[in-house]
C-alpha positions as CSV (number, residue, x, y, z in Angstrom):
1,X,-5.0,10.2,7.0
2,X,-5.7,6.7,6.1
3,X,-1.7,5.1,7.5
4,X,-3.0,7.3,10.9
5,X,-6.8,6.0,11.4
6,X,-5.3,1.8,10.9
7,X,-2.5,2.8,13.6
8,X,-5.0,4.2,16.2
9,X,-6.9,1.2,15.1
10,X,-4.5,-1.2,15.8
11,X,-3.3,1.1,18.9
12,X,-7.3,0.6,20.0
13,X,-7.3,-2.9,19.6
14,X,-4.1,-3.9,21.6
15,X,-3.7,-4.1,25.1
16,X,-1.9,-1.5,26.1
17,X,0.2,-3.5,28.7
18,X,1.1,-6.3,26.4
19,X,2.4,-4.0,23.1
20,X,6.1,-4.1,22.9
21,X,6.9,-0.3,23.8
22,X,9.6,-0.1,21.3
23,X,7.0,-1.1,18.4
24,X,5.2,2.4,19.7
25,X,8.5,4.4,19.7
26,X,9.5,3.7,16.4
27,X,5.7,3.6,15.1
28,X,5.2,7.6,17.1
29,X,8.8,8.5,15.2
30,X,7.0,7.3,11.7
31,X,4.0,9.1,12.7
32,X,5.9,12.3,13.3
33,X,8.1,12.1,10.6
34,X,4.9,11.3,8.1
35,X,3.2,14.7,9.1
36,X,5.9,17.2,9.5
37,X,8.4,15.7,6.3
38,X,6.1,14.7,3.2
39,X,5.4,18.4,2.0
40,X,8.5,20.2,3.5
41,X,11.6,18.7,4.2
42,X,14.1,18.8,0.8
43,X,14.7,14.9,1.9
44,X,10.7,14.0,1.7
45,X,11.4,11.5,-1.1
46,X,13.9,9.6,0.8
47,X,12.1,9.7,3.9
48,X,9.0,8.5,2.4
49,X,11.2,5.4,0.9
50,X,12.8,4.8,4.8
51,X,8.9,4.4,6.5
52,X,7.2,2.9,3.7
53,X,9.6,-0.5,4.6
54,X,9.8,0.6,8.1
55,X,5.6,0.9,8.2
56,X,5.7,-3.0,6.9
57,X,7.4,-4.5,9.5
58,X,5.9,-2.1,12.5
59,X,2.8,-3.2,11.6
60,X,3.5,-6.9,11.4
61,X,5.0,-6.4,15.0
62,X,1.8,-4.8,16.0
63,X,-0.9,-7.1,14.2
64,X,0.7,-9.9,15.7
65,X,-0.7,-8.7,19.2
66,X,-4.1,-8.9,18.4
67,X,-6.0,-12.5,17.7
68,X,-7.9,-13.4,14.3
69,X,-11.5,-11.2,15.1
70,X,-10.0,-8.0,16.1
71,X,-7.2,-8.2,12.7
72,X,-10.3,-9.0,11.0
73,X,-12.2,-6.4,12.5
74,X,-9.7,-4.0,12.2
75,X,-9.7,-4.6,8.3
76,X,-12.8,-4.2,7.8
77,X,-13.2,-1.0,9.9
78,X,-10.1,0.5,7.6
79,X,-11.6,-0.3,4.5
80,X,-15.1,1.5,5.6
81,X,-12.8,4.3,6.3
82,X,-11.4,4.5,3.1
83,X,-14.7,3.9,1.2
84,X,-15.9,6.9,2.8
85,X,-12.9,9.4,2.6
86,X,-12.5,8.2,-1.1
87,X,-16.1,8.8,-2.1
88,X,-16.3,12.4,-0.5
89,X,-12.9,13.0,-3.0
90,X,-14.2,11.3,-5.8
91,X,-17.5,13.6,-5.3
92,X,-15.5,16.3,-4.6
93,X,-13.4,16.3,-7.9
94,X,-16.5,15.6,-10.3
95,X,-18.0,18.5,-8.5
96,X,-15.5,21.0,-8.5
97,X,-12.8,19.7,-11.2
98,X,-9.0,20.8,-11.2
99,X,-7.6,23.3,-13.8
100,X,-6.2,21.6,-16.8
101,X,-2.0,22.3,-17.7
102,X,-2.5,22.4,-21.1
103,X,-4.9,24.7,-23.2
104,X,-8.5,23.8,-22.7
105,X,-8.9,23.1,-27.1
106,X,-5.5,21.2,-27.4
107,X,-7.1,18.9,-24.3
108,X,-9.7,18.2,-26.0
109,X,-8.3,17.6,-29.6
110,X,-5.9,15.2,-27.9
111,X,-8.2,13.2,-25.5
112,X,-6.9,14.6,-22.5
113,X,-10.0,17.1,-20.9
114,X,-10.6,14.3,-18.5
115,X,-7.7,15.2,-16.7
116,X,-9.6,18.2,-14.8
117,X,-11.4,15.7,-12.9
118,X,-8.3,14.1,-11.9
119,X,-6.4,17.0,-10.5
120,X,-8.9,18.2,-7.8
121,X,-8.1,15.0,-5.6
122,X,-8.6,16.7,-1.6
123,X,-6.6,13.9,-0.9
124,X,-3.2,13.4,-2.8
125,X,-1.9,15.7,-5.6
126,X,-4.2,13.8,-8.2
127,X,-6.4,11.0,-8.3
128,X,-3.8,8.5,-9.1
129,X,-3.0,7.2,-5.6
130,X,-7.0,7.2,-5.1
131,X,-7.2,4.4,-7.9
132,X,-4.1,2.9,-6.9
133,X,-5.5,2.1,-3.1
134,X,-8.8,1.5,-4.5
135,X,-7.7,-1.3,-6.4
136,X,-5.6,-2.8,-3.7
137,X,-8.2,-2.3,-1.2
138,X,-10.5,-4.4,-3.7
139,X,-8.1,-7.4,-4.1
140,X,-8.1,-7.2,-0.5
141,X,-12.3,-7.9,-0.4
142,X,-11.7,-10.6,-2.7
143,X,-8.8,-12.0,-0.4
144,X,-11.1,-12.0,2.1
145,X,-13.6,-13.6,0.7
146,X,-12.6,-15.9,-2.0
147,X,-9.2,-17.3,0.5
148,X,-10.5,-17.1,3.6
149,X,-13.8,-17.4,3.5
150,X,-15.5,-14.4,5.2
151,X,-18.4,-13.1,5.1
152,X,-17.7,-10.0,3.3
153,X,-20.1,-8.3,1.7
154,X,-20.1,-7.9,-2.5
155,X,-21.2,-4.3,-2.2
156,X,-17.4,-3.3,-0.9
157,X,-15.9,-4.6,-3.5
158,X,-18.3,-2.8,-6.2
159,X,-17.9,0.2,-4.5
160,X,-14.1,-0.2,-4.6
161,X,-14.5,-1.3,-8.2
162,X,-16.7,2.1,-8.8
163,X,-14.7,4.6,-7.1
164,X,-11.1,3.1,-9.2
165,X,-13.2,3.3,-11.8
166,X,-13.8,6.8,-11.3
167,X,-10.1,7.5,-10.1
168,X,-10.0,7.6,-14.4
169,X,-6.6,6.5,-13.3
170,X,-6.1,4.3,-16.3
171,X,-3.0,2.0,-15.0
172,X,-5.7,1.2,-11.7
173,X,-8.5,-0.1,-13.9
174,X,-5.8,-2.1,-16.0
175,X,-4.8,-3.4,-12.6
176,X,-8.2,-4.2,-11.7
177,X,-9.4,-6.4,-14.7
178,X,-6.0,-7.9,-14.5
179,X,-6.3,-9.2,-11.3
180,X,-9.7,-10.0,-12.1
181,X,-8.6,-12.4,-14.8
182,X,-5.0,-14.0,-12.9
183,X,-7.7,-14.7,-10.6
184,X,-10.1,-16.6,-12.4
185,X,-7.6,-18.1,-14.6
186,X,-5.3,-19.7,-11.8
187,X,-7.9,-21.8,-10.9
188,X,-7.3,-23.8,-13.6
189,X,-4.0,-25.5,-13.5
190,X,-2.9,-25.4,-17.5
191,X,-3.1,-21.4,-16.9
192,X,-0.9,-21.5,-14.5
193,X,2.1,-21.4,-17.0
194,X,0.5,-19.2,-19.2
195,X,-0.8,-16.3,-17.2
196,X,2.3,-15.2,-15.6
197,X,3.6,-15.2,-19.5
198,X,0.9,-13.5,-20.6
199,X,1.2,-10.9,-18.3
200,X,4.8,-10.2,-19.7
201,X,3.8,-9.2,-22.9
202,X,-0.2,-8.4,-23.0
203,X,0.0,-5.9,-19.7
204,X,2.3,-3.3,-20.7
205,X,1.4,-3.4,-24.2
206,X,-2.4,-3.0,-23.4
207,X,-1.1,-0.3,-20.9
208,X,0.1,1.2,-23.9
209,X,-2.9,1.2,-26.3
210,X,-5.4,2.4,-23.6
211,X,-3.0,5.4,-22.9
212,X,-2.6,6.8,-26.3
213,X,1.0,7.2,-25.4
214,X,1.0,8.5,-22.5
215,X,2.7,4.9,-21.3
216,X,4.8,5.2,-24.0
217,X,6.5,8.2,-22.9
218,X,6.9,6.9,-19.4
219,X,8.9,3.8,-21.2
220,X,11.0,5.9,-22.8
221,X,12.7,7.7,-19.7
222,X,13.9,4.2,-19.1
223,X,16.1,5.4,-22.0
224,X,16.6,8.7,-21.0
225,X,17.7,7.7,-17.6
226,X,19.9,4.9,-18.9
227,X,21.6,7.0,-21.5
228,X,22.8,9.4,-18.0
229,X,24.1,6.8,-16.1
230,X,26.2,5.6,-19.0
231,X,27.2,9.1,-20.2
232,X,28.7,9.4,-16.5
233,X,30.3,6.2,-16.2
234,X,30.2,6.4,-12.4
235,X,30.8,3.0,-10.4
236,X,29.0,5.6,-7.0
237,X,26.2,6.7,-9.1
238,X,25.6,2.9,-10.2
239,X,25.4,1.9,-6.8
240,X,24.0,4.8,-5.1
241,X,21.3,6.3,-7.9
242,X,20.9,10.2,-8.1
243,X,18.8,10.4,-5.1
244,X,15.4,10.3,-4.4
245,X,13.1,13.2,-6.0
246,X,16.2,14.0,-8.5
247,X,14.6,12.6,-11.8
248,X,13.1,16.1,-12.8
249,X,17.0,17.9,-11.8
250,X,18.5,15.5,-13.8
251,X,16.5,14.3,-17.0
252,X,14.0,16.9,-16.5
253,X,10.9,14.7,-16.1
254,X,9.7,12.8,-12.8
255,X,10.7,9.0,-12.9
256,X,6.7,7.3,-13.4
257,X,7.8,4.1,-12.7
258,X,8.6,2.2,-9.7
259,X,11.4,0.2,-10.7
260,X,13.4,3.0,-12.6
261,X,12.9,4.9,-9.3
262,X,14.5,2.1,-7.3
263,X,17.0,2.1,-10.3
264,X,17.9,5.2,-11.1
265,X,17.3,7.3,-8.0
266,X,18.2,5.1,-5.3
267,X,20.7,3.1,-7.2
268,X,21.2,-0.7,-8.3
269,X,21.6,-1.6,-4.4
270,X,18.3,-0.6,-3.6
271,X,17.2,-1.6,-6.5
272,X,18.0,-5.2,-6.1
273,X,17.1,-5.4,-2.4
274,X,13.4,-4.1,-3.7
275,X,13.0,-7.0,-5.8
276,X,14.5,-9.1,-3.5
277,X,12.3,-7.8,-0.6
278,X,9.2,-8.0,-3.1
279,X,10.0,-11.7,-4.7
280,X,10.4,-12.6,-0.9
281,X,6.5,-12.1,0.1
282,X,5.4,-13.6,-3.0
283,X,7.7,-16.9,-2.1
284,X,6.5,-16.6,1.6
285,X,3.2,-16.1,1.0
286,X,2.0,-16.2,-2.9
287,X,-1.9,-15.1,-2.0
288,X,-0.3,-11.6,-1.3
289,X,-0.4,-10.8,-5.0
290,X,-4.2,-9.9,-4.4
291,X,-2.6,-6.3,-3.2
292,X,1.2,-7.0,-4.5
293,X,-0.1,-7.1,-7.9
294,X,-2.2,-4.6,-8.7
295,X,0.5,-2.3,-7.5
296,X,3.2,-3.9,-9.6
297,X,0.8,-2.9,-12.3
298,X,0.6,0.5,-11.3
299,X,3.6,1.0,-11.0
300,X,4.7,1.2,-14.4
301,X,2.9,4.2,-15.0
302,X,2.6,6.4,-11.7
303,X,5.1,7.6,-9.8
304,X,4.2,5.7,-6.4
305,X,7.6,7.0,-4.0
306,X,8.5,3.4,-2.9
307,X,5.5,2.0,-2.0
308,X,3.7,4.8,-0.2
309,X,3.1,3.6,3.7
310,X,-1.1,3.2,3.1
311,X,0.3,0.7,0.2
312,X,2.5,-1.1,2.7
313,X,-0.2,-1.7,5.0
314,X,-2.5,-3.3,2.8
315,X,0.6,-5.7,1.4
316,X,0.9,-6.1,5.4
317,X,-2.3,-6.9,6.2
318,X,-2.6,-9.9,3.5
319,X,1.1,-11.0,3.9
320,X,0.2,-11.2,7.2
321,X,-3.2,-13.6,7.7
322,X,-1.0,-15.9,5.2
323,X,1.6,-16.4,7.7
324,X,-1.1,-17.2,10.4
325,X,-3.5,-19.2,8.6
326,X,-2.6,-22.7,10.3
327,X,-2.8,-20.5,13.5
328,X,-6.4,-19.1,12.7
329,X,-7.6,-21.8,10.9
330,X,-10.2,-23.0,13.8
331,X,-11.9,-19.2,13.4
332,X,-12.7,-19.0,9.9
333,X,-13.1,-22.6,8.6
């Protein structure tokens, strides 16, 4: 719902005369193949790997049609959009909460009852992705305002804050106060060194703590999905992975982490042209980590298929404005 509402806005906001038509093509194809492949097609993992890059640069070729106050306009109409579709899901789950997997006792004796308000989600299959765009969608408030200067209103980004909160997706509001603090502590220039490092070691381990293990088990199919790979000894399936979607087949558990996905499923090619591909827009433009890293974060915990295409557009929408600053300067200085 969200990836179709930012096309028809960009579609909206272009002229219609002046849009290269095979930007439209290939945008109607994603479209189509977004609505009638997620849920049913055997290949929905794949596919959803194939337009989540594809969405990227489609949008880029699309956004670069329009002039500074109608990308900015856009925006800010998207992330209204989302406020609202992600409060009535947030409501809707508190409301009417999911049914747990486990037995209701052994929930609570573990710390887990919570869950029920996490499975509801009207939106994805739980709240998970809710926090995860949440989160992005905030860093993309404060890029907005703390970068370029807008005018944009503190209440979005509380609300954002709120509903990521309320996601209980625990790697979101990790991702949240982390990008909270690289923020504040880049502007000083000693930190600069000791931030990223930081990250390295403090991130996964508070991941870890706050999870009560959860985390910890996700870690470990790093080892169950190396030990596989080396028990085969297959130059094809190093190269190639086991497919997308296959984890559960193969090692009997879905691969929650972005980077074994990329590594294991779709094999050390794709796996290196990922990091390539995300070390690229950092190096192009560094102030896309407002989005890129809060899904970084996430992703070491939650199963997000590739960068879902909603994901890519908020990367895109950043990465974009970076790489026409000098051309928009005269608008928003």
């Amino acid at each position: 719902m969200l990836s179709v509402f930012i096309v028809m806005m960009l579609i909206y906001k272009n002229d219609r005369l002046k849009v290269d038509a095979i930007s439209f093509l290939l945008l109607g194809i994603v479209l189509f193949l977004s609505v009638f492949t997620f849920d049913w097609s055997d290949y929905r993992y794949t596919v959803n790997f194939i337009l989540s890059i594809v969405t990227f640069f489609i949008v880029q070729q699309m956004i670069n049609k329009l002039d500074f106050e109608q990308v900015i306009k856009v925006i800010k109409v998207t992330i209204v959009f989302f406020i609202i579709i992600s409060s009535i899901d947030t409501i809707y789950r508190y409301l009417f909460p999911g049914e747990l997997r486990v037995d209701p006792d052994y929930a609570r004796e573990v710390g887990i009852a919570f869950y029920q308000y996490k499975y509801s989600s009207i939106m994805f299959g739980d709240s998970n992705m809710v926090g995860i765009l949440a989160v992005m969608m905030f860093g993309l408030t404060l890029y907005l305002r703390d970068v370029l200067k807008l005018n944009i209103s503190y209440i979005y980004s509380f609300i954002l804050a709120m509903i990521t909160i309320l996601s209980l997706s625990r790697a979101s509001i990790i991702a949240m106060l982390a990008l909270v603090f690289f923020i504040y502590f880049r502007k000083n220039s000693y930190m600069k060194i000791i931030v990223p490092l930081a990250f390295i070691v403090i991130i996964p381990s508070l991941g870890f703590m706050m999870t009560g293990g959860s985390l910890a088990s996700k870690f470990s199919l790093w080892d169950n999905a190396l030990t596989y790979l080396l028990e085969r000894d297959s130059l094809i399936l190093y190269l190639f992975g086991i497919g997308f979607g296959n984890s559960p087949v193969e090692i009997g558990r879905a691969a929650h982490n972005l980077f074994l996905i990329y590594l294991f499923e779709g094999g050390l090619i794709t796996f290196l042209i990922m990091c390539l591909f995300y070390i690229y827009l950092l190096a192009k433009n560094f102030n896309v980590y407002y989005s890129l890293l809060p899904m970084l974060i996430n992703s070491m915990a939650v199963a997000i298929y590739a960068g879902a295409p909603p994901i890519m557009y908020i990367i895109g929408f950043i990465f974009f404005l970076e790489s026409k600053r000098k051309a928009f300067k005269d608008y928003y200085l």
